[in-house]
N, C-alpha and C positions, 0 to 999 in steps of 0.2 A: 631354642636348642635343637640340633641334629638326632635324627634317631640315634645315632652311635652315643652321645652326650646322655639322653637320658636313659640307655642300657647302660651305660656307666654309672650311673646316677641310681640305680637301681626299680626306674619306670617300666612298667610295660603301657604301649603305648598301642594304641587303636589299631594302628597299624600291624604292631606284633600281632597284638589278639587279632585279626583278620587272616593275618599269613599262615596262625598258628592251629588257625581253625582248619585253614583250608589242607594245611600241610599233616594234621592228626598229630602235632606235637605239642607240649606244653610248652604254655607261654615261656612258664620262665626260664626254660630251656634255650628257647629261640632270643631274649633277652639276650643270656649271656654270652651268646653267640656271636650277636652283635655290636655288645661290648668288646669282644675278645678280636674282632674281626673278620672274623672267618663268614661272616652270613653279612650281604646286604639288603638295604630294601630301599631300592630308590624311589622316593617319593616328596618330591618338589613341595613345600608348603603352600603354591600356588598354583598347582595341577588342579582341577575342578573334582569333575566326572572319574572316579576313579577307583580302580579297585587293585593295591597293593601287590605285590609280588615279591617272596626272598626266595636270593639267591647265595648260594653258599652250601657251607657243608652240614649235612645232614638230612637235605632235603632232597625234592625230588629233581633233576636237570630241568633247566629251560629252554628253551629257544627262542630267540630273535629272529623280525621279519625285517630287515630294509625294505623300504620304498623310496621316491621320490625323486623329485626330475632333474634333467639334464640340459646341458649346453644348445641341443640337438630338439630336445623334445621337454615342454615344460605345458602339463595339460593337468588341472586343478583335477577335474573332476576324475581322471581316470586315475593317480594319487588314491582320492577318497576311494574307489573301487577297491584298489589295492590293500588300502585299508582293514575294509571291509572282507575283502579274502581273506587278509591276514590272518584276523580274529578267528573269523568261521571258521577256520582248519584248525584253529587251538595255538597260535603263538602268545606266548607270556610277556611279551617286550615289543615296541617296534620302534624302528630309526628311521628318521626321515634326513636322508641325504642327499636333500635337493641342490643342484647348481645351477638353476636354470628356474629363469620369471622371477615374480615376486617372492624370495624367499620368506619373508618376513611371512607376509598376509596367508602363504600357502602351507606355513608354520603351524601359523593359531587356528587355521581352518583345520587343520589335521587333530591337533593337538583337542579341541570342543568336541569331537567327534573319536578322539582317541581315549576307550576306560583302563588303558593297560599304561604301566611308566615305557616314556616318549626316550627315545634318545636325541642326542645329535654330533656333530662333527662340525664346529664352532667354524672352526676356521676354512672352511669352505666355505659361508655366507663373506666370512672379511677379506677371502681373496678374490673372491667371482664379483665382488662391490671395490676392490680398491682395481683392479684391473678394468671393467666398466667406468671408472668414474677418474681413470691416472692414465691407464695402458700396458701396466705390468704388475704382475707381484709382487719387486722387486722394489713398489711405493707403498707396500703395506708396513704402516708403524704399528707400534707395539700400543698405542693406545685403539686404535681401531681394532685391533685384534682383543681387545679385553674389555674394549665397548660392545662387543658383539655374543663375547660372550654373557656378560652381565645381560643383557637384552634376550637371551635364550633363555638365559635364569629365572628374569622375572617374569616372561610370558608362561611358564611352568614346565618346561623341560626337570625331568627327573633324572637324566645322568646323559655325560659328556664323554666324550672323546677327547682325549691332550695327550698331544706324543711329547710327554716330557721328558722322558730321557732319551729323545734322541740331542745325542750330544755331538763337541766337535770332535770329541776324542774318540768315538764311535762311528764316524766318518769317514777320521786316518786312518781307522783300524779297518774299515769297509773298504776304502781306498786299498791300504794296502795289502790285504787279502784278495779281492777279486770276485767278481762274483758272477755269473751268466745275468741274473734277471737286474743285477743293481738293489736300487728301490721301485717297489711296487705299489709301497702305501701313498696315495695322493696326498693325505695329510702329509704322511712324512717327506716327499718330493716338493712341496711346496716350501716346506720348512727349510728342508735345503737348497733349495734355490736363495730364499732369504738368506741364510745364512754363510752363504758362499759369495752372493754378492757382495753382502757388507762387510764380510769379515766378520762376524758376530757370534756369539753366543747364542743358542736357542732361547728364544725369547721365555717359552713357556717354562723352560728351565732356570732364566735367569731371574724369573720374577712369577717364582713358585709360590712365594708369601701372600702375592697379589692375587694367582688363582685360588689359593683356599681360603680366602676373605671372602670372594663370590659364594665357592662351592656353599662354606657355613652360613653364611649370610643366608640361599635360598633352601638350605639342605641337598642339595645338587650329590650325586653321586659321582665320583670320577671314574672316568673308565681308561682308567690307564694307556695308552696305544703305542701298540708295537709298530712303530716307523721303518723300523729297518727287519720287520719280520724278512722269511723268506718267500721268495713269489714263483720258486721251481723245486725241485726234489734234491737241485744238487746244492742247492745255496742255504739247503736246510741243517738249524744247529750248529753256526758257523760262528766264528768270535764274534763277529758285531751284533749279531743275533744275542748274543750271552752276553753280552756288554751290556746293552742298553735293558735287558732284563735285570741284570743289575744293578743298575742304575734305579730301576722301579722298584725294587727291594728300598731303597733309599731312601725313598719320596715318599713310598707307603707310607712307613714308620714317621716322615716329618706330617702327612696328613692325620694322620691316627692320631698323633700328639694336638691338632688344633681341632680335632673332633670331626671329623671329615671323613666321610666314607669311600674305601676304594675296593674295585676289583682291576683286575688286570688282564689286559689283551695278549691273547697267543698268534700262532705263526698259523699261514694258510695253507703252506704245502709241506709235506713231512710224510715221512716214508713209513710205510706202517710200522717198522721193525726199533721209530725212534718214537714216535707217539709219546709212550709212557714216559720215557726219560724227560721229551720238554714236558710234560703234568710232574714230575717229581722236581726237576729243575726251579719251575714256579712256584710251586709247592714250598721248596724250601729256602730259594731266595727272598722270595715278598711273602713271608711268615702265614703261610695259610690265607690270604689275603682268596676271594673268590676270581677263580680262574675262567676265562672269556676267551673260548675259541672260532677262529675261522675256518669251521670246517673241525678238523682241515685236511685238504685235499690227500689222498698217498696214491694220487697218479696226474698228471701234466697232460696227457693225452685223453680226457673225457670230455673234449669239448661238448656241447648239447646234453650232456648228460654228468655235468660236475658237480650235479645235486646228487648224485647217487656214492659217488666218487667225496664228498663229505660227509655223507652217512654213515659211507664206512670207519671213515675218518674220525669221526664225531661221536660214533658208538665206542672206540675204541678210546681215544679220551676221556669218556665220560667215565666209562668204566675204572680208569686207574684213576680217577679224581679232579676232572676238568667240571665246573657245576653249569656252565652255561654255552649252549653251542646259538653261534651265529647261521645262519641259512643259510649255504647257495641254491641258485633257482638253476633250470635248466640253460639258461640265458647267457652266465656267468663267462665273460670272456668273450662274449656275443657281440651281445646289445643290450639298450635297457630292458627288462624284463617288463610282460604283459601279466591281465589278471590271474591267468592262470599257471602260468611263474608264478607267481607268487603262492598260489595255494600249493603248488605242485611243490615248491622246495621246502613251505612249510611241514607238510604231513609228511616227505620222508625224512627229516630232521627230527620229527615228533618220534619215528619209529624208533630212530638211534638211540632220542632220549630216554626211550619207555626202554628199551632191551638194556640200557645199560643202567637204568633202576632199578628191573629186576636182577641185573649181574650185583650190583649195589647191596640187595636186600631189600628193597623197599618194600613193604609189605600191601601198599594200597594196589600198588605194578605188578606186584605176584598176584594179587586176590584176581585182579582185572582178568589176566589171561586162564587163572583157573576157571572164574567164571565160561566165559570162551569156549574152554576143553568142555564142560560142561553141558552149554549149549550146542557143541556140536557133536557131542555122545547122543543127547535128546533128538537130534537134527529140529533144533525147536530157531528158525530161520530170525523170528523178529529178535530175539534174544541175539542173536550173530551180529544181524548188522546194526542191533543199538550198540556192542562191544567193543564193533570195532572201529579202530582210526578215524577210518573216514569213512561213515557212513553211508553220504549221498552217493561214493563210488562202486561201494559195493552192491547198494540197492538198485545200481541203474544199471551194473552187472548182471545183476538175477534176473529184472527186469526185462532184461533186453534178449535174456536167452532162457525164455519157460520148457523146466521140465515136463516129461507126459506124466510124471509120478509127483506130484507137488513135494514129499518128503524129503527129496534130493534134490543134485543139481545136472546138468548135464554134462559134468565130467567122467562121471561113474554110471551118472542113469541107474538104470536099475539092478546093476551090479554094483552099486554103492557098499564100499568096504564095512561101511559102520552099520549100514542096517543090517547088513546081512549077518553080521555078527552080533546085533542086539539081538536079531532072533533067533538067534541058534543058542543062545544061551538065555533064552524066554524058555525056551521046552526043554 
């Protein structure tokens, strides 16, 4: 049985009790949550090493780290690095979307070494293998593409990427609307190229019943994908956009019926002033269903610096009710991103998530920063930097620049606004 199956069932399940510990909520709270849909927890019945995570509503936002190699550059060990930053900075999720080398083997090496739920993007391994092994994507069948998924499923991958509603009737409607970027999503570009050659139906769409026979089979989470998101500010919240979000309203409700867990992919560029409307849009198409953004971006122009530029982004969704933001690294739009990409996009995504569970309410995000205030009324220094975010950056801050008054720092020195005022109000 799927986690969703026996919150239906009226189980609390090892998993709950873990999240619900961690989350300071009651189990059977979180239970009914996950019955209802609104809260997921992917977690692969064949994942080893692992330690649970939900996402949804009432809790606190997460964030997701992408890793993993390229056409260009497919290098195991720096992968595991990546990894390994991942974690260290505090991401809750990570996706390995490699197209490049052995995907398989650099899967299950990630995945033994990964204790957080793995994602992936299926159909990138069945088009970088049917192009290597034919010459085009254009030879990729509809069983190679659900061989590959199954094969993701049982090595223990805990939730997936399927753009299934991208459709052909969301196509015509992209066709004939216009757009600057087109499509952006490489799932979803691959899918139409497929689809355009043969004349066809989206496969994942035509043979929905076949992907949630996997999903329940391994407990798999779906992660719904927006194929035809937008990939500029002006293509943002356009009909095809709202099409195929609809369309996932649809699919939701047929996976929920066969016990199958889903959340749902948002758009990556979006101007700040439409933000809330796609989290309300989502919201109320795919029935509270957990919502999963890129970012997302509400500016075009931050190349080197579009981790900052989803922060903003990400804080602002969170805040009107998006529960999961994806990273960008400073890379994004670049190149493949290094180790420190990867830490670097994780901790300012952490920030967005924690400012927008205190806008939230969250009470563990409120106590955290009262703490904080606290320690820096005291100027009590180790209290600061176990507090905050990132730790190793602040200590190598302080480090790097000794004050002559150890009680402060050298931005005030010894005109430090707080001492002076603790003691003036000592005597």
């Amino acid at each position: 049985m799927t986690q969703r199956e026996k919150a239906i069932d009226g189980i609390v399940t090892p998993e709950m009790k873990a999240v619900a510990e961690k989350e300071h909520v009651e189990p059977m709270w979180l239970r009914d949550r996950v019955a209802e849909g609104r809260v997921v927890i992917p977690a692969n019945l064949g994942h080893g090493r692992f330690s649970p995570c939900g996402i949804g509503e009432g809790l606190t936002v997460k964030v997701n780290a992408n890793i993993g190699t390229s056409s260009d550059r497919a290098v195991l060990e720096e992968e595991i690095k990546k990894l390994e930053a991942a974690l260290g900075a505090g991401a809750d999720t990570v996706m390995d979307l490699s197209t490049g080398g052995d995907i398989s083997f650099f899967r299950r090496k990630i995945l033994e070494k990964c204790p957080v739920p793995l994602g992936t993007v299926p159909i990138y391994q069945a088009v970088v293998e049917t192009v290597n092994e034919k010459g085009g994507l254009i030879h990729l069948t509809v069983d190679k593409l659900f061989d590959v998924i199954e094969a993701q499923a049982a090595d223990g991958v805990d939730f997936i990427t399927v753009h299934c509603g991208l459709t052909r009737a969301g196509l015509e409607m992209l066709k004939n609307q216009g757009r600057i970027t087109d499509i952006v999503s490489r799932g979803g570009a691959f899918l139409t190229t497929w689809m355009l050659h043969h004349d066809r139906e989206n496969p994942l769409y035509e043979n929905y019943d076949r992907l949630l026979e996997i999903a329940k089979k391994y407990d798999v989470t779906l992660s719904l994908g927006d194929g035809l998101r937008p990939g500029c500010l002006a293509d943002a919240t356009d009909r095809a956009q709202v099409h195929e979000l609809m369309t996932l309203g649809q699919l939701t409700q047929v996976a929920w019926e066969h016990g199958v867990q889903v959340m749902i992919e948002g758009p990556g560029h979006v101007p700040l002033d439409q933000i809330r409307a796609n989290v309300l849009l989502e919201k109320k198409l795919c029935h509270n269903a957990p919502f999963y953004v890129l970012g997302p971006l509400v500016t075009d122009i931050a190349a080197g610096y579009d981790h900052v530029a989803c922060a903003i982004g990400g804080a602002v969704a969170a805040e009107a009710g998006a529960d999961f933001l994806c990273y960008v690294t400073p890379a994004e739009h670049l190149c493949l991103p290094n180790v420190e990409d990867v830490r670097e996009g994780v901790i300012v995504t952490k920030i967005a998530a924690h400012a927008a569970d205190i806008a939230r309410g969250n009470r563990l995000a409120i106590q955290r920063d009262r703490e904080m205030s606290i320690a820096r009324k005291n100027l009590d220094w180790d209290s600061q930097l176990r507090l905050a975010i990132d730790p190793e950056k602040a200590k190598r801050l302080r480090e790097a620049n000794p004050p002559s008054e150890e009680d402060v720092c050298t931005m005030c020195g010894k005109y430090c606004a707080i001492k002076t005022v603790k003691e003036y109000f000592k005597s």
